[in-house]
C-alpha positions as CSV (number, residue, x, y, z in Angstrom):
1,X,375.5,34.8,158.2
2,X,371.6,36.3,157.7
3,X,369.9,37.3,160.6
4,X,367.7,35.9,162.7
5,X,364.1,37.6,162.1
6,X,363.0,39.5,164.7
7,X,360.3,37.8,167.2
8,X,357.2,40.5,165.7
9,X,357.7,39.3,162.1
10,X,356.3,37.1,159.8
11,X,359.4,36.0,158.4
12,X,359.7,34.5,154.8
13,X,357.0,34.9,152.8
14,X,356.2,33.3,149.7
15,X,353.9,34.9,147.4
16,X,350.5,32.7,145.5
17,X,349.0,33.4,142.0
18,X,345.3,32.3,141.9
19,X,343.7,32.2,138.2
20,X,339.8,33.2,138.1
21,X,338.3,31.7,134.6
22,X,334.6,33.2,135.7
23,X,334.3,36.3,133.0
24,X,334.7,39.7,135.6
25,X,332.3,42.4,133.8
26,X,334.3,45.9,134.4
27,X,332.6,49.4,135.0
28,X,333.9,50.7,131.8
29,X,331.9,48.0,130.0
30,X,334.4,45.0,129.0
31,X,335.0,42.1,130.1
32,X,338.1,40.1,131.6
33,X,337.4,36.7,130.5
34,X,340.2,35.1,132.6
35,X,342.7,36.7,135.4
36,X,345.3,36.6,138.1
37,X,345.9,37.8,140.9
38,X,348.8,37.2,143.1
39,X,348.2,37.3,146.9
40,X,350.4,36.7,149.6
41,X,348.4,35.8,153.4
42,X,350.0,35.8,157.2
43,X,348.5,34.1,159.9
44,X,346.2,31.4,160.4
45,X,342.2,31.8,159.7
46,X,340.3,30.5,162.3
47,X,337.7,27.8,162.3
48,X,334.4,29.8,161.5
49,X,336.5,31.7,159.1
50,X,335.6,34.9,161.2
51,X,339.0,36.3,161.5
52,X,340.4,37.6,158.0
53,X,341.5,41.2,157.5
54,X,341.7,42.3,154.2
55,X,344.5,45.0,153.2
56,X,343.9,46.9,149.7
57,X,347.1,48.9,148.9
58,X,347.7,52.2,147.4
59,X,349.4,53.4,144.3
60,X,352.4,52.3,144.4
61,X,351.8,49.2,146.5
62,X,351.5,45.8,145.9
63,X,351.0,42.2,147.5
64,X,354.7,42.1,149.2
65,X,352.9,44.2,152.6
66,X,355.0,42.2,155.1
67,X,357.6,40.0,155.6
68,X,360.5,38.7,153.9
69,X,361.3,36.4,150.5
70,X,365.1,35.7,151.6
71,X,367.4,34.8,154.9
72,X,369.1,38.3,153.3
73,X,366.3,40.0,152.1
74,X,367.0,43.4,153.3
75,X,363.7,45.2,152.6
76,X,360.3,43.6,154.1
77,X,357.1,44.7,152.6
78,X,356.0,47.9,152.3
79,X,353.5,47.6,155.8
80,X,355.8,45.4,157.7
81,X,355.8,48.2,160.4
82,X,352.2,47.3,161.0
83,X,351.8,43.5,159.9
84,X,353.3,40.7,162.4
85,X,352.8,39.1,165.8
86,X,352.3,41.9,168.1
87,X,351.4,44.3,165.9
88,X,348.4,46.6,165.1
89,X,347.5,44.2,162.6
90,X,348.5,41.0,164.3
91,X,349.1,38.0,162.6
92,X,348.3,35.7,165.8
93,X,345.1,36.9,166.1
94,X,344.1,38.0,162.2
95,X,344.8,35.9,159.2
96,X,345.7,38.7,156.9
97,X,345.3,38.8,152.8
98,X,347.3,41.1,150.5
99,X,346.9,41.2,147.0
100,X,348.2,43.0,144.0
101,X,345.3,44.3,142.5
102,X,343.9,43.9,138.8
103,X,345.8,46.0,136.3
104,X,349.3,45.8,138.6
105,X,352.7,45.3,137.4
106,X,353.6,42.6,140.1
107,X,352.2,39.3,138.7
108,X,348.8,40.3,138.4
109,X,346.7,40.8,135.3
110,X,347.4,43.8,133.8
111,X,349.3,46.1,130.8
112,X,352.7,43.8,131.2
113,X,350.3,40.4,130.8
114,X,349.6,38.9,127.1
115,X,346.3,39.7,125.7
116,X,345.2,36.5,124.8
117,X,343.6,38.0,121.6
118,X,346.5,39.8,120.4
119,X,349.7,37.4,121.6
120,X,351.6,40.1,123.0
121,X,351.3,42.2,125.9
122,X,347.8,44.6,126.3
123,X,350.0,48.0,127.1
124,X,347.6,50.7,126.6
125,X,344.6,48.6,125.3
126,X,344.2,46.9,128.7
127,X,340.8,48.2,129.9
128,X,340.3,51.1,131.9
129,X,339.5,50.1,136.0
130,X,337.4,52.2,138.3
131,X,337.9,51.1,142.1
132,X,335.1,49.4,142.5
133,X,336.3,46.8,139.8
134,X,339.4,45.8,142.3
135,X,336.7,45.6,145.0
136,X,334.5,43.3,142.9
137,X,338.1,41.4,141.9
138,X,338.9,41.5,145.5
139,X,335.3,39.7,146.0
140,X,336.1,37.2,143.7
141,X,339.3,36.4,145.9
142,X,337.4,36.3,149.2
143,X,335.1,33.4,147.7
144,X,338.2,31.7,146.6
145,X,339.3,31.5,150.2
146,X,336.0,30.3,151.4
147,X,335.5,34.2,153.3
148,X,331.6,35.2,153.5
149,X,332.6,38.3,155.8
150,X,336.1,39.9,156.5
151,X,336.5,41.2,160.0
152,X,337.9,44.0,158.4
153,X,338.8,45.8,155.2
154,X,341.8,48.0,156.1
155,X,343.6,50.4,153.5
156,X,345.3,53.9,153.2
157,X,345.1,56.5,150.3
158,X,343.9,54.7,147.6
159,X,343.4,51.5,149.7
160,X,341.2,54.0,151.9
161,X,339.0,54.3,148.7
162,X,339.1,50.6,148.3
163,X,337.8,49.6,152.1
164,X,334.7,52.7,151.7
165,X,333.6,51.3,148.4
166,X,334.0,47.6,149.8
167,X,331.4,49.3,152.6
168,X,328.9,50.4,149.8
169,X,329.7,47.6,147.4
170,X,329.1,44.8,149.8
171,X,328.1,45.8,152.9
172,X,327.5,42.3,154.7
173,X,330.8,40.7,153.8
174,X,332.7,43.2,155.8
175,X,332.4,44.2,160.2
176,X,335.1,46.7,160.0
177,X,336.1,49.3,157.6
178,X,340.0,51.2,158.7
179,X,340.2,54.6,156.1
180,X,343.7,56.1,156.5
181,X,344.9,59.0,154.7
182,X,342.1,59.3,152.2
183,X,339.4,60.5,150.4
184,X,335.7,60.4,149.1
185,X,337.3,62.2,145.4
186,X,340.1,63.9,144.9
187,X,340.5,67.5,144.7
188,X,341.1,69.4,141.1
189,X,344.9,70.0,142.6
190,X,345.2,66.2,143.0
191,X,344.1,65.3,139.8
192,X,346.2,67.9,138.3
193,X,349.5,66.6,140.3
194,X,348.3,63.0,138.6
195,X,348.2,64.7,135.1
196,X,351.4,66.4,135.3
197,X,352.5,62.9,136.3
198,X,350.6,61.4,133.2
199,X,352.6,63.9,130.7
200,X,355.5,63.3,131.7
201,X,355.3,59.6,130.8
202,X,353.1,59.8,127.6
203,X,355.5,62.4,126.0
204,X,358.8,60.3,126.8
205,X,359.6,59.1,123.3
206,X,359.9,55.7,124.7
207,X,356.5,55.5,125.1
208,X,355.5,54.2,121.7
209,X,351.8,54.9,122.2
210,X,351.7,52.8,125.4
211,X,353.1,49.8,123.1
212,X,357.0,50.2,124.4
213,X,356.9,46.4,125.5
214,X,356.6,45.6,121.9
215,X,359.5,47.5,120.8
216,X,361.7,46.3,123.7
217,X,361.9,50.0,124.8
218,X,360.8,52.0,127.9
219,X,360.0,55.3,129.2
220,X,362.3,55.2,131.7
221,X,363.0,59.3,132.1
222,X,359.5,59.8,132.2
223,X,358.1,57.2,134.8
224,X,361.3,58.7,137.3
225,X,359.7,62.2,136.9
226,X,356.5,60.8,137.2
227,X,357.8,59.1,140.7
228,X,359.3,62.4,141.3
229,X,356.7,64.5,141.2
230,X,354.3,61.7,142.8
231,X,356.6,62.1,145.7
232,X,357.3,65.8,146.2
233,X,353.3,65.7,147.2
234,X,353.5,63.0,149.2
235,X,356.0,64.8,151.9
236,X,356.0,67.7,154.1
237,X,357.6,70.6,153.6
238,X,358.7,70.7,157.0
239,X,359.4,67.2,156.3
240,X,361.6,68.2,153.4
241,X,363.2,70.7,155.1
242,X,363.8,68.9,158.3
243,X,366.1,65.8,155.8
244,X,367.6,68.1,153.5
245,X,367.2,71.3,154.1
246,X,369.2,73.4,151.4
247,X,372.1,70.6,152.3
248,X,374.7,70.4,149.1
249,X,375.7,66.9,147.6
250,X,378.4,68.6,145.5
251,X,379.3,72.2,144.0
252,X,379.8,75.5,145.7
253,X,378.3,78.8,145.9
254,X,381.8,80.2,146.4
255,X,382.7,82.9,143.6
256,X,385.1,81.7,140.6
257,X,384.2,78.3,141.4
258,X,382.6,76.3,138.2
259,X,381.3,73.2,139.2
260,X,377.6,73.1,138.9
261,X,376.0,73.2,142.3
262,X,373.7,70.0,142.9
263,X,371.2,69.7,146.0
264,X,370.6,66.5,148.4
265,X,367.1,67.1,147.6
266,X,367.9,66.6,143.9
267,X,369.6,63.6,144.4
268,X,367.2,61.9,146.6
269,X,364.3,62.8,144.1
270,X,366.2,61.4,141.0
271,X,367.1,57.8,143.3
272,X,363.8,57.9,144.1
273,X,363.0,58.6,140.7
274,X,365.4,55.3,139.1
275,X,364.7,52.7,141.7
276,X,360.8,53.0,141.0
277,X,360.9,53.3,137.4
278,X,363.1,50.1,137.3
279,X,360.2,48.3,139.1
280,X,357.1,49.6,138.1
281,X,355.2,49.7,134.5
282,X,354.5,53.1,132.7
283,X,350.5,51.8,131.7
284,X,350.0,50.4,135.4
285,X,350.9,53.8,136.9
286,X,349.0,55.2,133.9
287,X,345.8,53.5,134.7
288,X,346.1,53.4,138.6
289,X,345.9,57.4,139.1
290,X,343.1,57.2,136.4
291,X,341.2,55.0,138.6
292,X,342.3,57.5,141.6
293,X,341.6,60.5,139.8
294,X,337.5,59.2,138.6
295,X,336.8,57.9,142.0
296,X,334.2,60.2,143.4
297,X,331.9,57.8,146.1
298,X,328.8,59.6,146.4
299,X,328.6,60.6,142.0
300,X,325.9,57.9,142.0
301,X,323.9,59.1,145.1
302,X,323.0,62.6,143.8
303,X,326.5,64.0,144.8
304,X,325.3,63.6,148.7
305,X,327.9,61.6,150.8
306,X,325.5,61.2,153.7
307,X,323.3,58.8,150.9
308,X,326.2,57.3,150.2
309,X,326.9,55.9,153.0
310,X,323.2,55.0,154.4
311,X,323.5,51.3,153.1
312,X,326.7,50.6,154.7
313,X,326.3,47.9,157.9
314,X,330.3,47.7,159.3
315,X,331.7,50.3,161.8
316,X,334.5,52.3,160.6
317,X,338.1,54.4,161.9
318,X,339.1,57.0,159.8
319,X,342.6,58.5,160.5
320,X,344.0,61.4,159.1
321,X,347.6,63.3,159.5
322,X,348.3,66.7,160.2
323,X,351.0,67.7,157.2
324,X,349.9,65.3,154.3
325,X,348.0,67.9,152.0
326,X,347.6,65.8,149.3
327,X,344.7,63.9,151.6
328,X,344.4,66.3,154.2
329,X,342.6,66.2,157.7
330,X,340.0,67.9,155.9
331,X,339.2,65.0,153.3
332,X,338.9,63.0,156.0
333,X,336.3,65.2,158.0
334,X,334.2,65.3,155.2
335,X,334.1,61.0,155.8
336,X,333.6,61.5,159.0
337,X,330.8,64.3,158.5
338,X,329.4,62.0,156.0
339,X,329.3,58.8,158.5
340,X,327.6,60.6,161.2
341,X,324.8,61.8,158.9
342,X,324.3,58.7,158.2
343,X,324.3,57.4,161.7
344,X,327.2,54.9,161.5
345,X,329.7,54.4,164.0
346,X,332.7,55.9,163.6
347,X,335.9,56.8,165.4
348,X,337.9,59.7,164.3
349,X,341.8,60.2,165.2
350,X,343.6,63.3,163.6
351,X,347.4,62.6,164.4
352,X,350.0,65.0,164.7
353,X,353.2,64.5,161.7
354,X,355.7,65.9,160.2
355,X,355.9,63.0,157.3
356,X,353.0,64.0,155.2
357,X,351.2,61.7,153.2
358,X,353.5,58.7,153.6
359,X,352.8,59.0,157.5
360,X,350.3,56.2,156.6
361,X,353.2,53.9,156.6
362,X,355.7,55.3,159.8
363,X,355.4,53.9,162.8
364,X,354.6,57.3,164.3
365,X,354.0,56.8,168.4
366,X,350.2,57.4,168.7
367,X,348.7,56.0,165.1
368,X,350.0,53.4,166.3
369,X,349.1,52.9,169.6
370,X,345.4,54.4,168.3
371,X,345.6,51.2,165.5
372,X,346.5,48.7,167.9
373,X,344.2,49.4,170.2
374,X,341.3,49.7,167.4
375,X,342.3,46.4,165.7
376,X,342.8,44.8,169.1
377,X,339.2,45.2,170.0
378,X,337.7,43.9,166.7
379,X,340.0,40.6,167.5
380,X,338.2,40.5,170.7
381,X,334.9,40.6,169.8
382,X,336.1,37.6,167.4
383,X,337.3,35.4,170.5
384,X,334.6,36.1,172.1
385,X,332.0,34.7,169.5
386,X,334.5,31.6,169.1
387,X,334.2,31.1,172.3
């Protein structure tokens, strides 16, 4: 018998696909004539329409942020620990949008979808996005739903970069901006990590140029390394250490003994490694750590972040964890830094981890106590208009 959902859930979910036929003009210089996006939403938006929460999702994420699709559904969405009655993001108070963005692998538009020009699927000739092109998307969505102004525009890593350049892009349609775990531009290591990544996939010999789709093939050993070294950076070492350790799945160091030693580690990286490539596209991985790797917010305003920033109208929490040095506590100082110079309000919480980067997405004690009580006072100021 399934289970009875648990009282702070959103239970089933069922995901939407929206078509937009108004031609969307991308940074690189082409244009989408038509596109999809599929969105999923929890909660109810109020009356005045004053109480939508936008999430923008990172890498690897997509639309699916909370709740389930089955009665035996095993998995919820990849936020569920922070999405539901109850919760930092609370679905009796917010009426909360997820999307997968432009140039994704889970219904939206992107390198899977047939190029209506060609017949077959884009692969590697679907355009090149910048973030600001999933904001401008993301726009585009917010009109669909009737929203002139979202109470808040909350994302980490990549969705971080999303939520600032929703700040810059459009800085009246948006009260609240929630940074986790991210970054103005990457640092050179970062965009080497992504390049690493990048080879691996492009010199798979199932990769056919990016055109693998068409020769019902797929770089399956590539994308899992890619995952693989993807996730090495997004753990701790003490992290690491603390789960596996130098634990053995098999073998033995014992003298005369021939069977190849194999560590957990190893295994966990190579599951890790199958279960994503199975689910995720080659040319949407490609193109997503392009768009991380060129993001740089303040390239337009001289290099000066303070500039940047100077035009922006919402108040904003950035949060940062102690072990993840792929965005580290520094990165998101530098925000912070920036914010102040440009006399924005801003609240700051550095929070103490052992899970690195993916600490963005544990429900670690005090982020989210810290959360719930930030999120808690936007949806008080909310009643408190309505009222």
């Amino acid at each position: 018998m399934p289970q009875p959902f648990a009282a702070d859930s959103v239970g089933l979910v069922t995901a939407q696909t929206l078509h937009f036929d108004t031609p969307l003009e991308l940074a690189c210089g082409r244009v989408l004539d038509e596109y999809d996006l599929v969105v999923e939403t929890y909660g109810e938006l109020n009356a005045d329409k004053s109480n939508a929460v936008l999430i923008c999702h990172a890498l690897s994420g997509n639309h699916h942020a909370a709740g389930y699709y089955s009665e035996d559904d095993k998995k919820p969405g990849w936020w569920d620990n922070y999405i539901g009655p109850g919760k930092p993001i609370d679905t009796n108070q917010f009426f909360v949008v997820s999307l997968n963005n432009l140039g994704g692998c889970h219904g939206s538009t992107g390198p899977k979808s047939i190029n209506p020009a060609t017949g077959k699927p884009w692969g590697r000739d679907f355009p090149p996005l910048r973030v600001r092109d999933w904001v401008h998307s993301q726009a585009r969505l917010a009109d669909h739903l009737g929203i002139e102004q979202w109470a808040a525009v909350v994302g980490g890593s990549l969705g971080g970069m999303q939520a600032m350049r929703w700040a810059l892009e459009y800085p009246d349609r948006l009260r609240y901006c929630v940074v986790i775990a991210s970054a103005m531009k990457l640092t050179a290591q970062n965009i080497a990590f992504n390049e690493t990544a990048r080879q691996a996939i492009q010199t798979d010999p199932n990769y056919r140029d990016g055109h693998y789709l068409d020769e019902d093939t797929y770089p399956k050993g590539g994308l899992s390394i890619a995952r693989m070294i993807g996730h090495i950076t997004y753990l701790s070492d003490d992290g690491m250490g603390q789960k596996f350790g130098r634990e053995l799945r098999s073998g033995s160091f014992q003298q005369g003994i021939d069977e190849p030693v194999e560590f957990q580690i190893e295994s966990y990286l190579r599951h890790q490694g199958n279960v994503f490539s199975d689910v995720f596209d080659a040319n949407t991985y490609l193109l997503m750590t392009k768009a991380l790797d060129y993001f740089d917010l303040a390239r337009e305003y001289g290099d000066n972040p303070v500039a940047a920033f100077q035009g922006a109208k919402c108040k904003f929490l950035v949060v940062s964890f102690t072990t993840d040095w792929r965005f580290s506590p520094e990165r998101s100082r530098e925000i912070v830094n920036a914010l102040i110079g440009a006399d924005k309000q801003v609240s700051y919480a550095e929070v103490e981890s052992e899970y690195g980067h993916d600490a963005f997405l544990i429900p670690i004690e005090r982020y989210y106590s810290l959360f719930q009580r930030y999120m808690g006072n936007i949806a008080s100021e909310i009643q408190g208009q309505s009222s």
